[in-house]
N, C-alpha and C positions, 0 to 999 in steps of 0.2 A: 427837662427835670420836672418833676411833677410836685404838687404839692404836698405830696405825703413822705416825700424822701428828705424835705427839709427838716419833718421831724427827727427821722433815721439819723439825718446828720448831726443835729443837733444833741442827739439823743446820746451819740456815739460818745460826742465831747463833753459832754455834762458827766459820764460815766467814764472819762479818760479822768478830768478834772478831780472827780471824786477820787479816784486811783493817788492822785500825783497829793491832795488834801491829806488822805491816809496814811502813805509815806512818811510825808516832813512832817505828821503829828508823831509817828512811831519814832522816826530820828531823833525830835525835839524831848521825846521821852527816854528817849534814852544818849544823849548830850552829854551826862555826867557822870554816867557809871564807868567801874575802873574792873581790870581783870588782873590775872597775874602775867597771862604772856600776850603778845602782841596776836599770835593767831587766834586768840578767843575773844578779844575785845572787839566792842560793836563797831561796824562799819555802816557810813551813811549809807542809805537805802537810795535809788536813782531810777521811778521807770524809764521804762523806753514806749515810745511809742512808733506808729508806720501809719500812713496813710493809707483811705484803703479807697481801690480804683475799680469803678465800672469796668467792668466787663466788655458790655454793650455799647456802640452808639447810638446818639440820639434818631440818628435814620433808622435803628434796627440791627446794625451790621457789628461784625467786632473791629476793632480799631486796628490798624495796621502797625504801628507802635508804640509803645507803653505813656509816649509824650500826648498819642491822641486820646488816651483814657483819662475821663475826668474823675477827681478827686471824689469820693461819697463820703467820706468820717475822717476816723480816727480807729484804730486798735491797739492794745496793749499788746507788746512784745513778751512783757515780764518785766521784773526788776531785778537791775545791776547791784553790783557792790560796790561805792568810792576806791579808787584807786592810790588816795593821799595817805600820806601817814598816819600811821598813829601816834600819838605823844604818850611819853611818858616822864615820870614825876619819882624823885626818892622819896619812899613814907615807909622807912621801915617798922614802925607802928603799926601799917595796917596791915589787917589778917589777911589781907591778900596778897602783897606782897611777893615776890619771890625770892627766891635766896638773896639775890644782890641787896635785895630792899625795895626794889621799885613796882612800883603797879604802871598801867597800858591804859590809858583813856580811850575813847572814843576819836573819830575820825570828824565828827559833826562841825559843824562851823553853826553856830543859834543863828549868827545876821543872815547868811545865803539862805539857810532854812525860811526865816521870818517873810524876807522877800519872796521865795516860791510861794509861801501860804498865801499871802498878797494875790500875788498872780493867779493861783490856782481859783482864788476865791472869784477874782475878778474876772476870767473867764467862764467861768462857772455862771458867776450873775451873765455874760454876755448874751450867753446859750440859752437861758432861761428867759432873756429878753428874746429873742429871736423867735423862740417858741411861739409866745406872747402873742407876738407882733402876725405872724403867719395865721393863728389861730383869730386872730381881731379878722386879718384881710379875708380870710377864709368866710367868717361869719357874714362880713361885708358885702363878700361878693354874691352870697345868699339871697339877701335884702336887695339887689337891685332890680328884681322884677317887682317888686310889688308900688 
């Protein structure tokens, strides 16, 4: 592996992280809003992600099966829709309403959200340490002739 692919990798994952960050803020924004039917009402948002796999071995040759392919990143798949229900509530007051009287909440859960932000963030700082760290030994390893 060479030193410049640690950036690659890291690179990948700072820019997954930022993916999965932007998600649970747009969930979190929209947590509380209400529609008239269950098929219009917001659904949590979910990337996906896939590892993504050399090609190459390190001798030069291609791998023989996908087990001998090492890991390089992360990529986005795209984003899911939640699969959970949605709630709903009687408010025949509200304009959105439907005949029966009830409006459709959202799908969002705020705590599992709060905790991915958590997580997003904290691998995010991981990535950004790692960078850091490679870019320090890199400049290190400069300095040792002198």
């Amino acid at each position: 592996m060479s030193m410049l692919s640690i950036f690659q990798i890291s690179g990948s994952g700072m820019a997954a992280e930022s993916l999965r960050l932007n998600t649970t803020a747009s969930n979190l924004a929209n947590a509380d809003t209400v529609s008239n039917s269950p098929d219009t009402a917001y659904r949590a948002k979910e990337p996906l992600f896939a590892t993504i796999k050399k090609a190459v071995t390190e001798a030069g040759g291609f791998p023989d099966t996908d087990a001998d392919a090492a890991s390089a990143g992360v990529r986005s798949l795209g984003i899911s829709e939640s699969n959970q229900p949605i709630s709903s509530r009687y408010e025949p007051d509200n304009p959105l309403a439907d005949e029966s009287g009830f409006v459709y909440g959202s799908n969002v859960n705020p705590i599992d959200e709060l905790v991915n932000m958590i997580s997003a963030s904290r691998s995010y700082q991981s990535n950004v340490e790692v960078m850091n760290n490679a870019k320090s030994l890199m400049l290190k390893t400069l300095t040792l002739g002198q």
